[in-house]
N, CA, C and O of each residue as an XYZ file, in Angstrom:
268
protein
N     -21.624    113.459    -82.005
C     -20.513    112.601    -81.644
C     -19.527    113.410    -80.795
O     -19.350    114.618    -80.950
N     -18.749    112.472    -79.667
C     -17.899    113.502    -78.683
C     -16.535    113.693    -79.706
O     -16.673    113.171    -80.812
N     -15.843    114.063    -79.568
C     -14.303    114.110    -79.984
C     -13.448    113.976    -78.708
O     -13.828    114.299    -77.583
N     -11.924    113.322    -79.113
C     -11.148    112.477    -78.331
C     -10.772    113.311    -77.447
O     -10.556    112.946    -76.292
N     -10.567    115.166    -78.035
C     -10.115    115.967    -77.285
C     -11.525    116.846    -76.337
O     -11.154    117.718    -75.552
N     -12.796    116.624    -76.435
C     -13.696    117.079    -75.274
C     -13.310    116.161    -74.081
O     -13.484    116.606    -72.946
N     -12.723    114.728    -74.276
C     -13.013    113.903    -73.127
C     -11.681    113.794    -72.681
O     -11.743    113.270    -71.569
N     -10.206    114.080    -73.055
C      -9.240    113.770    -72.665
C      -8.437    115.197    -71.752
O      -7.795    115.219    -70.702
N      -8.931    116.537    -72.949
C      -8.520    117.273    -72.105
C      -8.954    117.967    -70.898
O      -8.001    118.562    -70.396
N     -10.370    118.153    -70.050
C     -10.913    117.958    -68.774
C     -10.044    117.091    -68.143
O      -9.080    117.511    -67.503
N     -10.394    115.478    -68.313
C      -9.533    114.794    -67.854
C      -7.909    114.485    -67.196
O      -7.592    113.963    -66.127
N      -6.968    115.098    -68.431
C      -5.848    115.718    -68.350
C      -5.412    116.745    -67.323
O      -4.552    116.753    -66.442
N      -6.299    117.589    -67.748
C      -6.361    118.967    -66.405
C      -6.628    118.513    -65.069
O      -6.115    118.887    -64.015
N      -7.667    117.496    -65.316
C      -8.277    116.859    -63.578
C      -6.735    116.195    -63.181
O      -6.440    116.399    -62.003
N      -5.898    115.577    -63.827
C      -5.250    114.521    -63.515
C      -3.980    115.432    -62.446
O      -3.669    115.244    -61.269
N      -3.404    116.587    -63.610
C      -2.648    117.590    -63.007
C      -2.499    118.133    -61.550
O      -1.590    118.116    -60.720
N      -4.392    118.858    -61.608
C      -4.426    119.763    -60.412
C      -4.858    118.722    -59.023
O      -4.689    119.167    -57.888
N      -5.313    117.588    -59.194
C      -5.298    116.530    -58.095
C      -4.019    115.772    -57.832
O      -3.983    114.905    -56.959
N      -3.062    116.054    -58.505
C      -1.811    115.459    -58.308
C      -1.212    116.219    -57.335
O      -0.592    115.668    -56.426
N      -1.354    117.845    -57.430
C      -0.774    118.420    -56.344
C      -1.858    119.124    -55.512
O      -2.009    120.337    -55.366
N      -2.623    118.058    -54.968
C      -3.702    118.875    -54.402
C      -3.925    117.548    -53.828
O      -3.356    116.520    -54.197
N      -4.925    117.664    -52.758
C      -5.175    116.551    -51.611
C      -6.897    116.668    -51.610
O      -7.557    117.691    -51.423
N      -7.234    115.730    -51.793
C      -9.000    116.242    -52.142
C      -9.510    115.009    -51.015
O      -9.358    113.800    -50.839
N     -10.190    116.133    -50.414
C     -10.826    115.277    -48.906
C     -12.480    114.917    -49.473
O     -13.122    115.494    -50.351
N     -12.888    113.688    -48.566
C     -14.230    113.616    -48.565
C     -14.988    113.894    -47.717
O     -14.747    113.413    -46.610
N     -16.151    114.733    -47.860
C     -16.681    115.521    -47.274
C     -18.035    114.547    -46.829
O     -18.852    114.090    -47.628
N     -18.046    114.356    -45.348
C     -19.284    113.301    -45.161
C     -20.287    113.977    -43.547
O     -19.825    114.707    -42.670
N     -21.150    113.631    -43.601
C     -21.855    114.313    -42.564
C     -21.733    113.735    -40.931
O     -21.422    112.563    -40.721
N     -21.867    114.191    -40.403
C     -21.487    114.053    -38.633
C     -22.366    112.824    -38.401
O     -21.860    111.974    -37.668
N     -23.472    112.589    -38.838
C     -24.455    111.739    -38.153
C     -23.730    109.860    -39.171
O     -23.463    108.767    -38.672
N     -23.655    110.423    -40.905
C     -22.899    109.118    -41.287
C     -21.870    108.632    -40.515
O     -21.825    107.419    -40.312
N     -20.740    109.618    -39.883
C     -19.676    109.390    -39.699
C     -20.066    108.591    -38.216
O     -19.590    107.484    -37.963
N     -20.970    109.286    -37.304
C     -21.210    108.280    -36.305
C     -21.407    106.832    -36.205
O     -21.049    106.004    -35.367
N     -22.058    106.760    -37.262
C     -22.852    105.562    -37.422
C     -22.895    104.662    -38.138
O     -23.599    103.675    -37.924
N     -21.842    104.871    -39.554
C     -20.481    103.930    -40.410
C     -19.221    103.984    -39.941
O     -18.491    103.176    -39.366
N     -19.048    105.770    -40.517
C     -17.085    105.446    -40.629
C     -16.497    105.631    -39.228
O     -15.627    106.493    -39.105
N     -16.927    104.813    -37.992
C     -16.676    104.660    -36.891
C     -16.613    102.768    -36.760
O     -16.250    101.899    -35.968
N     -17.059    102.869    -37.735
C     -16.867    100.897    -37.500
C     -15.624    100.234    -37.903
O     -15.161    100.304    -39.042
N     -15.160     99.662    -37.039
C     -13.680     98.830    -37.388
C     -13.776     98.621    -39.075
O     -12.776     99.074    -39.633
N     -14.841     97.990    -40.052
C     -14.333     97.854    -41.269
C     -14.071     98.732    -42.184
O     -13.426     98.532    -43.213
N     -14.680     99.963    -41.747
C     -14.447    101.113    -42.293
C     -13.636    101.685    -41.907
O     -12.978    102.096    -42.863
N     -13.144    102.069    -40.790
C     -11.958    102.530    -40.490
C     -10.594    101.342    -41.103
O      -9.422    101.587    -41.390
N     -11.120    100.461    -41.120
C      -9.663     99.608    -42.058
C      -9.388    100.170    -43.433
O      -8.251    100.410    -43.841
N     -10.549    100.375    -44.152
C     -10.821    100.711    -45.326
C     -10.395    101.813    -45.839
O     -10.156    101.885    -47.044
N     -10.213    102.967    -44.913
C     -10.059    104.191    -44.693
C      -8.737    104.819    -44.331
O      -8.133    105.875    -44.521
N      -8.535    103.366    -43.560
C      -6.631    103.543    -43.454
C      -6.065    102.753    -44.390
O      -5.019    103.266    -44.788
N      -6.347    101.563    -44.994
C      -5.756    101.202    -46.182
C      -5.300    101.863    -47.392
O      -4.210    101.683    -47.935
N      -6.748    103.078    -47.978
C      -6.600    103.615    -48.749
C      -6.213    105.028    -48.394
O      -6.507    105.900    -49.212
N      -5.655    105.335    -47.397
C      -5.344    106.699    -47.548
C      -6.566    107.935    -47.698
O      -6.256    109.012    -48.206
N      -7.595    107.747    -47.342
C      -8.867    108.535    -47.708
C      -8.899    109.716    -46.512
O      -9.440    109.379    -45.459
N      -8.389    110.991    -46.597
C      -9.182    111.709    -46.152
C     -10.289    112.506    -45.802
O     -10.805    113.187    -46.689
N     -10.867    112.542    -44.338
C     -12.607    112.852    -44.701
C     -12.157    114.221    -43.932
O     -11.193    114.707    -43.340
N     -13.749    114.580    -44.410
C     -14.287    116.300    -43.747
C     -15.232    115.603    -43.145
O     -16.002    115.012    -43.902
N     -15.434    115.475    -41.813
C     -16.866    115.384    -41.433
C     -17.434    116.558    -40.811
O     -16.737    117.385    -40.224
N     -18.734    116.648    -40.933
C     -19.342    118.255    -41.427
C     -20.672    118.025    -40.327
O     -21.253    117.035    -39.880
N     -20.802    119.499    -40.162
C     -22.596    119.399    -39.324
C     -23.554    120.061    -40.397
O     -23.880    121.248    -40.389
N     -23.916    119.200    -41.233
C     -25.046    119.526    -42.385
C     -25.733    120.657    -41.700
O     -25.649    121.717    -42.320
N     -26.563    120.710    -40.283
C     -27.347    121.760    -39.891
C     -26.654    123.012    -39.515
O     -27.306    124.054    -39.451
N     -25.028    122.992    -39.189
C     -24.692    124.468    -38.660
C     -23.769    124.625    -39.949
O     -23.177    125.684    -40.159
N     -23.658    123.398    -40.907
C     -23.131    123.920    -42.063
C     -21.071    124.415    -41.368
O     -20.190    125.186    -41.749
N     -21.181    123.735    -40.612
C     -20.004    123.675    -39.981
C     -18.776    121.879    -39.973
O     -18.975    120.666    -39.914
N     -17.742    122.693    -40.060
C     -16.376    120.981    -40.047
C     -16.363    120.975    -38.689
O     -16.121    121.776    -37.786
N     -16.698    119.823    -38.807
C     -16.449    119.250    -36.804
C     -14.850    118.963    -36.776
O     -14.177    119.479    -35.884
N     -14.176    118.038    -37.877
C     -13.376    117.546    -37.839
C     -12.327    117.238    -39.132
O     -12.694    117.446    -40.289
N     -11.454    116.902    -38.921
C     -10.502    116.828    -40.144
C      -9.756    115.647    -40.279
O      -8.585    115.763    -39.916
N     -10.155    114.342    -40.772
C      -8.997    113.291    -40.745
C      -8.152    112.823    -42.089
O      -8.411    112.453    -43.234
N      -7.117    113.034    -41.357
C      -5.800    112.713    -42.679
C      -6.128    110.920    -42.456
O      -5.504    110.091    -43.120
C-alpha cells in the first residue's frame, strides 16, 4: 500500500521548484515543421503560454527558443 506522504511529498517539492522555474517543451525540428507551425497550434501555444525548445534530434542541437 502507498502512504499519503510517498505521493504528496514528490509532489509538493515538484509544485515549489516549477513555481520558480520556467519548464520548456522540448520538441524536434521536423514536428515543429510540420504541426507547431499550423495556425491551430500556434493559437494553442499562445493561449497557453507554452514554451518550446525545438531541437535537431540528429546534431542533438536547439535550433530555437520560443517564449
Amino acid at each position: 500500500m502507498v502512504d499519503s506522504q510517498s505521493y504528496f511529498l514528490p509532489l509538493f517539492c515538484t509544485e515549489i521548484i516549477f513555481r520558480t522555474s520556467l519548464l520548456y517543451i522540448a520538441i524536434s525540428k521536423v514536428a515543429y515543421n510540420t504541426f507547431f507551425t499550423q495556425d491551430i497550434t500556434q493559437l494553442i501555444l499562445h493561449k497557453h503560454q507554452l514554451p518550446i525548445i525545438v531541437v535537431d534530434i540528429e546534431t542533438e542541437e536547439i535550433m530555437q527558443w520560443i517564449n
